[in-house]
C-alpha positions in Angstrom: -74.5 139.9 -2.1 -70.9 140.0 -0.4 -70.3 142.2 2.5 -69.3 144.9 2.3 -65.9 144.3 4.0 -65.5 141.1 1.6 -65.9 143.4 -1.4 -63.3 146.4 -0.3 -60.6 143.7 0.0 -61.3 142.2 -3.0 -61.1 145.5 -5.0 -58.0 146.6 -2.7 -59.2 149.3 -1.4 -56.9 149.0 1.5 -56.0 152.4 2.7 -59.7 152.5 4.0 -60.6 150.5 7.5 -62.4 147.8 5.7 -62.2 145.5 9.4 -64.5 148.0 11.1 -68.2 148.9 9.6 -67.8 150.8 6.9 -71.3 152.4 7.2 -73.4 153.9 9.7 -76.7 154.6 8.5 -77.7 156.5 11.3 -75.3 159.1 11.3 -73.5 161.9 8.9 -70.1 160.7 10.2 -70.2 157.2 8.9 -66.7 156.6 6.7 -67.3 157.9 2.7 -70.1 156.7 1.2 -72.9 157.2 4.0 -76.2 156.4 3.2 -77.1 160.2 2.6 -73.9 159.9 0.0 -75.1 157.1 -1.8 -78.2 158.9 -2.2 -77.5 162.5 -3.2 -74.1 161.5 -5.1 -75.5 158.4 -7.8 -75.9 158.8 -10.7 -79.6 159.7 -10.9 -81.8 158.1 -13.1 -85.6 159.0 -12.4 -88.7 159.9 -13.4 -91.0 162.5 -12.5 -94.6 161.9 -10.6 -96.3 164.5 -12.4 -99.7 165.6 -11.8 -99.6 163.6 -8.5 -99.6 166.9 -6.1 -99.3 169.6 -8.9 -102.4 169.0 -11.1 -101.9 168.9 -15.0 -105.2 167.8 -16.7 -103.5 166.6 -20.3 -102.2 163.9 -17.7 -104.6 163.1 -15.6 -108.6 164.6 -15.9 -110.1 162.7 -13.5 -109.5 165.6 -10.5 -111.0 168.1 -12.4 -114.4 166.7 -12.6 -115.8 169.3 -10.3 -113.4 172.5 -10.7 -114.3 175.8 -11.7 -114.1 177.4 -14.7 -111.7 177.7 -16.7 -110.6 174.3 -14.8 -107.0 173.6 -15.9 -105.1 174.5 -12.6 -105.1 173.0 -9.0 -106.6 176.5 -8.0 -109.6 175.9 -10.5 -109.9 172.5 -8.5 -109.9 174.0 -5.1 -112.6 176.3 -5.9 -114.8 173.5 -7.0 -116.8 171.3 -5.2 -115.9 168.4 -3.5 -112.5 169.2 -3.9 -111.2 168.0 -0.5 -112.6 164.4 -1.0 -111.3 164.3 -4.8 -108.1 165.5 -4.2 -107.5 163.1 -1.3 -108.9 160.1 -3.5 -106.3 161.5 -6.0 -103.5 161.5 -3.9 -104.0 158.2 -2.1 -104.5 156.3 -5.7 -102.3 158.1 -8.1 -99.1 156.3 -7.0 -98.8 153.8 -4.5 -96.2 151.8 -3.4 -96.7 149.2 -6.2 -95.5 152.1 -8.6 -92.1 152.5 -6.5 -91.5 148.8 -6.5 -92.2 148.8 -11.2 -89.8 151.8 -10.9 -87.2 150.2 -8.8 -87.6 146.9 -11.1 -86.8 149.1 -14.1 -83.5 150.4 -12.6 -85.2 153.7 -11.8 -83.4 155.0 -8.7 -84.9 158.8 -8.2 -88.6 160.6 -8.5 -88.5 163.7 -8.4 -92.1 165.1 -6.8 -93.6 168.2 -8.4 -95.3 170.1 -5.6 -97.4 173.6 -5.1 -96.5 175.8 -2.2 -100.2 175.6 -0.7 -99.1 171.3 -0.2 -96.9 172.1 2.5 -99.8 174.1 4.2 -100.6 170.8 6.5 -96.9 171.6 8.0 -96.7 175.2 8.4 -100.1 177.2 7.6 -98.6 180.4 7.0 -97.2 179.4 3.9 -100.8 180.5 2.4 -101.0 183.5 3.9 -101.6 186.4 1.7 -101.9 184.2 -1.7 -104.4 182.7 -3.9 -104.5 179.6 -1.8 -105.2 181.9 1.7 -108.6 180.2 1.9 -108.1 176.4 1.2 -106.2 175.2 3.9 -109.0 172.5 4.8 -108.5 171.3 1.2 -104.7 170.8 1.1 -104.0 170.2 4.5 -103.8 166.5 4.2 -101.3 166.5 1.4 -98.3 167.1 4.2 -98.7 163.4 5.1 -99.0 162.0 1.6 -95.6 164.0 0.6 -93.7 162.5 3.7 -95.0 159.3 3.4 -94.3 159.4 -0.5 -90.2 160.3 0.7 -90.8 157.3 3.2 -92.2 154.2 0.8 -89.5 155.8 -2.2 -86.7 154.6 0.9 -88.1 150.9 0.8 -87.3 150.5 -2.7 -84.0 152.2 -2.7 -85.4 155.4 -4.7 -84.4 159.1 -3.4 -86.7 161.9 -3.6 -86.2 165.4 -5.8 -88.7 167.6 -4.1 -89.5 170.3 -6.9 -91.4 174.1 -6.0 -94.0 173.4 -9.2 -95.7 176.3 -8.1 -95.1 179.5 -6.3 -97.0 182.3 -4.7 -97.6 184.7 -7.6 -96.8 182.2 -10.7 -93.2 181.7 -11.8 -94.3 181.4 -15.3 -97.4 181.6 -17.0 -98.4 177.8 -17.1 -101.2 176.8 -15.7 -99.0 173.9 -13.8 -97.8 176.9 -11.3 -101.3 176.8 -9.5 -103.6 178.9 -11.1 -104.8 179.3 -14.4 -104.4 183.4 -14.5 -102.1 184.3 -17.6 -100.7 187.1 -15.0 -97.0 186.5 -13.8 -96.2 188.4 -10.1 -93.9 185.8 -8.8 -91.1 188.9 -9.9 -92.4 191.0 -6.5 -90.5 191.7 -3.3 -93.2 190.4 -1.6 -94.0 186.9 -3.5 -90.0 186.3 -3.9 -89.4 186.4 -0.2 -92.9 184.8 1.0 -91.4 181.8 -1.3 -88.3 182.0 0.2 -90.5 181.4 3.4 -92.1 178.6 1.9 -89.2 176.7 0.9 -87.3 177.2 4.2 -90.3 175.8 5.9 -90.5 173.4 3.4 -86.7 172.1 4.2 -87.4 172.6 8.1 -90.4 170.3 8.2 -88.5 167.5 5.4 -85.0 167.5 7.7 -87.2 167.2 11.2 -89.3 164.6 9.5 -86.5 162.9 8.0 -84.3 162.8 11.1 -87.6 161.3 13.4 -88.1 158.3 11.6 -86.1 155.3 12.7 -83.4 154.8 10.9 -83.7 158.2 9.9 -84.6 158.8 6.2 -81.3 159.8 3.7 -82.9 159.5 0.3 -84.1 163.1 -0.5 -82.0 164.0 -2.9 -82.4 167.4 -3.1 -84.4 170.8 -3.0 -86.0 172.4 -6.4 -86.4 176.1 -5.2 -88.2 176.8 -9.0 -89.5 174.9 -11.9 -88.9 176.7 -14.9 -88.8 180.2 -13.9 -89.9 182.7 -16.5 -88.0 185.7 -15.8 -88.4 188.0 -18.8 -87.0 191.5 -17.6 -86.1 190.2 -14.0 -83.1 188.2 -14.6 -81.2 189.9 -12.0 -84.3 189.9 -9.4 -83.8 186.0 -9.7 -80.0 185.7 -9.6 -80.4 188.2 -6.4 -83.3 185.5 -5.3 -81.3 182.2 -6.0 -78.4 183.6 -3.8 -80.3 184.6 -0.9 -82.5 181.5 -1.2 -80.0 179.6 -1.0 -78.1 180.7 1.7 -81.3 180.6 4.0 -81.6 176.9 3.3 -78.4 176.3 3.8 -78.4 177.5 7.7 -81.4 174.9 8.0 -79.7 172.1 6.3 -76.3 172.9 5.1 -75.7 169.3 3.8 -79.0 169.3 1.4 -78.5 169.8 -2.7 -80.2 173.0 -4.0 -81.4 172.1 -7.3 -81.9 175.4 -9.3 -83.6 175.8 -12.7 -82.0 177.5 -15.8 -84.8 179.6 -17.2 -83.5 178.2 -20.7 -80.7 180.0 -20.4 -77.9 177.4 -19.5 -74.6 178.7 -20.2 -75.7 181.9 -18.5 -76.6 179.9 -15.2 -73.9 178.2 -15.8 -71.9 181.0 -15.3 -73.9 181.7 -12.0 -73.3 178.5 -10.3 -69.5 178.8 -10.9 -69.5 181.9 -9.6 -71.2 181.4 -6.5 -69.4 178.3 -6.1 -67.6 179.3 -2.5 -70.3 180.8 -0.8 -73.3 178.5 -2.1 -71.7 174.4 -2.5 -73.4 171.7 -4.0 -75.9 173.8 -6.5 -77.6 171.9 -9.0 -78.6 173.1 -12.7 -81.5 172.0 -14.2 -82.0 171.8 -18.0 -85.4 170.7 -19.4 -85.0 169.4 -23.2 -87.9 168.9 -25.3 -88.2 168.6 -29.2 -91.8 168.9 -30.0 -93.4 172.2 -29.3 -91.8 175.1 -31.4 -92.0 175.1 -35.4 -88.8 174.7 -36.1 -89.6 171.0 -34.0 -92.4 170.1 -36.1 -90.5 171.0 -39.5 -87.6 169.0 -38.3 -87.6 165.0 -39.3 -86.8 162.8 -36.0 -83.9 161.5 -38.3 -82.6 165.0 -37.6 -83.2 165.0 -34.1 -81.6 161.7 -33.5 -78.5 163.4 -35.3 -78.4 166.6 -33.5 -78.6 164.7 -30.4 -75.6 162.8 -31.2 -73.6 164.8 -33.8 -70.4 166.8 -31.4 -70.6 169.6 -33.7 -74.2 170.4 -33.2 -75.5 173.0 -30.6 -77.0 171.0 -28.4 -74.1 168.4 -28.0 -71.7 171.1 -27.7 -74.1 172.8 -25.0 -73.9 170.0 -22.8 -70.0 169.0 -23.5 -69.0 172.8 -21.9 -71.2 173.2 -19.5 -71.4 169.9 -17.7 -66.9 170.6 -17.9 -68.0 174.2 -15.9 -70.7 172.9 -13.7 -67.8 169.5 -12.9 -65.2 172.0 -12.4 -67.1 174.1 -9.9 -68.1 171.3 -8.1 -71.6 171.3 -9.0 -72.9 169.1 -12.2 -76.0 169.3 -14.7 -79.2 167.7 -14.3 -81.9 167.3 -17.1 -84.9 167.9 -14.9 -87.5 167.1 -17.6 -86.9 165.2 -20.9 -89.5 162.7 -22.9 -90.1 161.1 -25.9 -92.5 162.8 -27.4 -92.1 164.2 -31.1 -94.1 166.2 -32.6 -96.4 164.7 -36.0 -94.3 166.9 -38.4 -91.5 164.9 -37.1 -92.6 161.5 -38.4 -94.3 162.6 -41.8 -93.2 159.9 -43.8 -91.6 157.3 -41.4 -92.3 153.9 -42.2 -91.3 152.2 -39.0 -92.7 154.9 -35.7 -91.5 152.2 -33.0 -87.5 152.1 -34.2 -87.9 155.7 -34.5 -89.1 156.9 -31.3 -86.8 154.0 -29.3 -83.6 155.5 -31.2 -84.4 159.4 -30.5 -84.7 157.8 -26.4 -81.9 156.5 -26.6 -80.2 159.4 -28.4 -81.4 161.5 -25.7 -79.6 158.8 -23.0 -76.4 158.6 -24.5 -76.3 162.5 -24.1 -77.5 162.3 -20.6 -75.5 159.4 -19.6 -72.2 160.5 -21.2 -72.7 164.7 -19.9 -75.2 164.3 -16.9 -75.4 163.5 -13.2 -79.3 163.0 -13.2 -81.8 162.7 -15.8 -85.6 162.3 -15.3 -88.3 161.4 -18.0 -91.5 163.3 -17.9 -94.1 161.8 -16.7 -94.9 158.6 -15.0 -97.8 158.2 -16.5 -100.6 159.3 -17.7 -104.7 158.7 -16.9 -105.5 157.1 -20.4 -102.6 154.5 -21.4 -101.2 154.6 -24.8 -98.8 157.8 -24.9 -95.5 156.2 -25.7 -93.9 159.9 -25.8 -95.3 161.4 -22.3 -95.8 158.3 -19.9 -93.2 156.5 -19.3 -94.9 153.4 -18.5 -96.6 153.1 -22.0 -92.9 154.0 -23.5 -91.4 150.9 -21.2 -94.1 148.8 -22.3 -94.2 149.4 -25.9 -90.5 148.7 -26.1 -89.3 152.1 -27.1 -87.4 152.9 -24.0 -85.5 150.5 -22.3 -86.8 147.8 -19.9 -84.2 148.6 -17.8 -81.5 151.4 -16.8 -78.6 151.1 -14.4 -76.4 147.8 -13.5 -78.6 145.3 -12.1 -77.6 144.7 -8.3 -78.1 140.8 -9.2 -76.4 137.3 -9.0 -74.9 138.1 -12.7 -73.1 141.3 -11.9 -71.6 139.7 -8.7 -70.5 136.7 -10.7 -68.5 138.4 -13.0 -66.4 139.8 -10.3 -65.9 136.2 -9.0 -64.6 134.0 -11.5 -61.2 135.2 -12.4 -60.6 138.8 -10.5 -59.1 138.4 -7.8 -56.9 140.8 -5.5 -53.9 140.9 -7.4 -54.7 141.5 -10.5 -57.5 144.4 -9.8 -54.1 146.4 -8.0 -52.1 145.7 -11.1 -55.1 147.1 -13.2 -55.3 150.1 -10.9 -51.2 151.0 -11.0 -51.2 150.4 -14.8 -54.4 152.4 -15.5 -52.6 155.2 -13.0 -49.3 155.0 -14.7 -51.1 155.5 -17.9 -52.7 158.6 -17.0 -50.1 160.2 -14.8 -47.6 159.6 -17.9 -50.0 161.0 -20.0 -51.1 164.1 -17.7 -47.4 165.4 -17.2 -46.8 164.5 -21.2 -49.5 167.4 -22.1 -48.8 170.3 -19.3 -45.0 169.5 -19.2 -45.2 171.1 -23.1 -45.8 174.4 -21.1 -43.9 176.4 -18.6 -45.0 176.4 -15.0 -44.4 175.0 -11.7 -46.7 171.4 -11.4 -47.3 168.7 -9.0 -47.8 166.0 -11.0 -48.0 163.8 -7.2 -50.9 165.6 -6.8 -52.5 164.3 -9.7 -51.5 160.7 -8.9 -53.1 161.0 -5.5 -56.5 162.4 -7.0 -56.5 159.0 -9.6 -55.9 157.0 -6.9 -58.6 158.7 -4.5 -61.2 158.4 -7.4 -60.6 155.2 -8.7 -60.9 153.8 -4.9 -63.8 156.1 -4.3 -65.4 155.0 -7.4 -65.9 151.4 -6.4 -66.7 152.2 -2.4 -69.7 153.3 -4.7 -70.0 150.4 -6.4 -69.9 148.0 -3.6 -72.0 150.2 -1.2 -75.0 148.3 -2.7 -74.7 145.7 -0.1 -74.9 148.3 2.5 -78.9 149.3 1.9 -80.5 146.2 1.3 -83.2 148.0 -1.3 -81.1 148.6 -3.7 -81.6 146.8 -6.8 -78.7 148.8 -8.9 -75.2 149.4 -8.5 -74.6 153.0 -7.4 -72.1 154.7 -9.4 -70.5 158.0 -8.7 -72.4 160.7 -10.4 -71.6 164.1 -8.9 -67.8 164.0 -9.6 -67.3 167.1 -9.7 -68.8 167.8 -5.8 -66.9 164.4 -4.5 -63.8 166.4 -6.1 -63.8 169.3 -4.4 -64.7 167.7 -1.0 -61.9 165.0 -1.3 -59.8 167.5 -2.6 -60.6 169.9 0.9 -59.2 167.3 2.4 -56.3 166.5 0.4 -55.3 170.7 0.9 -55.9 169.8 4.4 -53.0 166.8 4.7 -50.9 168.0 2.2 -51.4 171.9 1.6 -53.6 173.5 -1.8 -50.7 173.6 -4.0 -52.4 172.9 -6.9 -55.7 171.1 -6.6 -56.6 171.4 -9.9 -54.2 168.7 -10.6 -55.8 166.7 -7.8 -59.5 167.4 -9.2 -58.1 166.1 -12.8 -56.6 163.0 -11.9 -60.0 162.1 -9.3 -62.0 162.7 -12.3 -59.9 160.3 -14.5 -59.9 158.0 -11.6 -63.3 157.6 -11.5 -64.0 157.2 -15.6 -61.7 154.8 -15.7 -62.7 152.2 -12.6 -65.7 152.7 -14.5 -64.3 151.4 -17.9 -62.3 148.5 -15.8 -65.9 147.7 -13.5 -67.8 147.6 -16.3 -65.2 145.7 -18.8 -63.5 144.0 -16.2 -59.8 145.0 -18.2 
């Protein structure tokens, strides 16, 4: 590939200081994108590792061999015999680093890594005091050093880490994926809501310390989970009360760190939240799972339906995602589908003639949508113990062609070549002023029909910023040799409001909304001309 140099003067990105190293992987002040940028700020496409630390026996049934009764949970598993030796066996064979390196081939850039409270016990002990897990250190000490080294081999192949609270002290729902197989719920407790708060600043402590040790130091994790799928019936205040103050405990450990926060199915609401607490808590993440194939209303509904409701702009779920990845961009923040397959249920395909072209149309339904309203998606799961689920594992789905073989821009000879034969300098500057013109003539057009005092020279300067910014994204892949994608610039709306910080700071706020609008437009559209090349 180029360096990186080579390709900033080719795009004319000149107002940056493309004759000194642009990057500087070892520290936080390296020139816009650092490594820890490229990481947290792509566009995430991923997967999730499920029942690798957190133990789901549909997936895999092999750990449960010797678990207790009613054995469905990891708490069933630590209460049987031999569970030290199986779970170890487990975690040393479940994924190794041949699966990072078929992810990375595939375009997959992010994992996100379900794990139980009682798997950070190898760091920090006291995160099992007082729970369920209070006498089983022995058995899940050793999965410390698997989850670091996990973070570690993901960094060789270019792929960041989503580190995801699966299960809680108490239960956060009533699945037995949140540790134990008890229907009871008592996550909703003074006590188990700030002993989790414990856990997770612990858990953040040990990642940052662990992350800043190794040599270079490690900038893929992409982020902090503090819940999966919280179920907070009557408590919905207990948990806004707990997001806030969880939140602002991590970020005195690690201010620069993502916080990833789930939306209990009740999106617009957290929406709401986020943009709220968008001053005092930056860079929060909402996570949305979508699945179509567990209610009734699923089952009686054709996939030919589902593909349409997927893609129709008047249906809810389209709609959904249109206003409140425009909120979540607009606070800074951005939307995240956390967990998403392709599994249907058999209601769904009564009468289909062709299953394959079904089920590889409703995936890629379900990309458009992510592609087109989020910042991240990731597929649910990896894979499973016995191959052959084309809806749940995503390695059977790849393999039986119904989701595609690969995601991303390939970081390969063919996308550098079309940037080679006829761009050159000159004519990428007179694309970026005429795509500019366009949109500045077209900005003041619209808010010019209404009185008020604008700075339409702020919105030029926020084009500008994001189109440049756009492709210092693109041609940071020469920067981390892993990579095997382009990065493009998937957190707009967080790269808006810190550019625009700056802007206020060199020019005065004014109005940085019209800054914020053009950057986003900037960006769109040096992705239209990147990807058209006019």
């Amino acid at each position: 590939m180029h360096k990186v140099s080579k390709f900033l003067s080719k795009h004319g990105l000149s107002y940056h200081h493309t004759d000194q190293a642009v990057f500087n992987t070892a520290s936080d002040d390296a020139p816009f994108p650092s490594e820890r940028d490229i990481f947290t700020l792509r566009k995430q496409r991923g997967v999730n590792l499920g029942s690798w630390f957190v133990l789901e026996r549909w997936i895999a049934d092999g750990p449960f061999q010797h678990a207790s009764s009613p054995g469905q949970s990891d708490l069933d598993v630590a209460r049987g015999s031999q569970a030290k030796e199986i779970l170890e066996h487990h975690w040393d064979t479940w994924i190794t680093p041949d699966d990072f390196k078929w992810l990375a081939d595939r375009g997959i850039n992010t994992v996100r890594i379900p794990i139980g409270y009682y798997h950070v016990s190898g760091a920090d002990p006291s995160v099992l005091r007082g729970t369920d897990f209070a006498d089983h250190l022995s058995v899940y000490e050793g999965a410390w050093h698997r989850i670091t080294t996990a973070i570690a081999t993901a960094r060789q192949h270019g792929i960041g880490v989503l580190i995801d609270l699966h299960a809680a002290p108490g239960k956060q729902n009533r699945d037995a994926h949140s540790g134990t197989s008890s229907p009871n719920l008592s996550f909703f407790t003074k006590h188990n809501m700030a002993h989790t708060t414990h856990v997770l600043t612990v858990l953040l402590t040990q990642l940052s310390r662990f992350a800043e040790s190794q040599t270079p130091p490690l900038r893929n994790i992409v982020g902090i989970e503090l819940l999966n799928e919280p179920q907070p019936d009557a408590h919905i205040s207990e948990l806004d009360k707990w997001y806030t103050e969880t939140g602002q405990a991590l970020r005195k450990v690690d201010p620069r760190i993502p916080i990833y926060i789930g939306d209990a199915w009740q999106t617009d609401r957290y929406a709401g939240f986020v943009e709220a607490n968008s001053n005092n808590l930056a860079f929060m993440v909402l996570d949305h799972h979508l699945y179509r194939c567990f209610t009734q209303q699923d089952g009686n509904t054709p996939v030919s339906q589902h593909i349409q409701n997927l893609r129709d702009p008047n249906a809810d779920t389209l709609k959904l995602f249109a206003r409140v990845s425009e909120k979540l961009q607009s606070a800074g923040s951005a939307l995240v589908v956390g967990e998403w397959s392709g599994a249907l249920n058999p209601g769904s395909l009564q009468g289909v003639n062709n299953e394959i072209e079904m089920r590889r149309d409703y995936i890629a339904a379900q990309l458009a949508l992510y592609e087109r309203y989020c910042a991240g998606y990731y597929f649910w799961t990896y894979k499973k113990e016995h191959a052959g689920d084309k809806g749940w594992s995503f390695r059977d789905a790849v393999d039986a062609g119904v989701f595609p073989s690969h995601v991303g821009i390939r970081a390969d000879e063919a996308w550098e070549a079309r940037y080679n034969e006829s761009n050159n300098e000159a004519d990428k500057m007179r694309r970026r002023t005429e795509a500019n013109d366009r949109a500045l003539n077209e900005h003041a057009r619209y808010w010019d029909q209404y009185p008020g005092k604008y700075e339409h020279w702020r919105f030029e300067d926020g084009f500008l910023r994001g189109w440049d910014d756009a492709w210092l994204f693109f041609t940071s892949v020469s920067s981390i040799p892993a990579l095997t994608t382009v990065p493009e610039l998937g957190f707009k709306g967080a790269c808006a409001k810190r550019r625009g910080t700056e802007h206020a700071r060199e020019k005065g706020s004014g109005n940085l909304w019209e800054f914020e609008h053009g950057y986003s437009q900037g960006i769109n559209l040096a992705y239209d001309e990147m990807m058209t090349g006019k």
